[in-house]
C-alpha positions, -999 to +999 in steps of 0.1 A: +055-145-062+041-112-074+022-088-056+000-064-068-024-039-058-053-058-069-037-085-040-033-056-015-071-044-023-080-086-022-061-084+014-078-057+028-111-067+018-103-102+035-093-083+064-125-061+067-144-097+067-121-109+093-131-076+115-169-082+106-172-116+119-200-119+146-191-148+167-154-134+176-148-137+213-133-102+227-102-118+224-099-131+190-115-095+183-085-082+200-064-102+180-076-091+147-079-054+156-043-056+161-034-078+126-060-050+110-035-022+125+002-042+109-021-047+079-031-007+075+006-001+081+022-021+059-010-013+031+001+025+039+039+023+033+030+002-001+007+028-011+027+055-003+056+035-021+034+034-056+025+070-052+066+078-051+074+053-083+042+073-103+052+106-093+088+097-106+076+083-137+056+116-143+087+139-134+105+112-158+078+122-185+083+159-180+116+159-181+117+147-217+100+180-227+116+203-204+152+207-183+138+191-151+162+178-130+158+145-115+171+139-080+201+113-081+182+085-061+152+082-085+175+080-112+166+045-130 
């Protein structure tokens, strides 16, 4: 299985039209106010995971025209 973040957009969007739904009872609303929080966590985390991986591959890029030193633990 591959993930992407076309699926994370795809699961957002699916999650807003969970939110939206009019005939939730105040419990089922509760419900998915509280999935909608794990999902914006989790969404968060990958997000800030893609910013780290294309921040590295632009330090990566530099450092073929310069000295830059690349920390040890995003050596690839």
């Amino acid at each position: 299985m591959k993930n992407t973040l076309g699926d994370l957009n795809n699961h957002l969007f699916a999650q807003l039209e969970r939110l939206s739904e009019e005939d939730l009872t105040s419990e089922k609303l509760a419900e998915e106010i509280n999935r909608a929080k794990a999902v914006t966590s989790v969404a968060s985390q990958i997000i800030a995971n893609g910013a780290l991986v294309l921040e590295a591959k632009k330090l990566a890029d530099d450092r073929m025209n310069a000295d830059t030193v690349v920390p040890k633990m995003l050596e690839g």
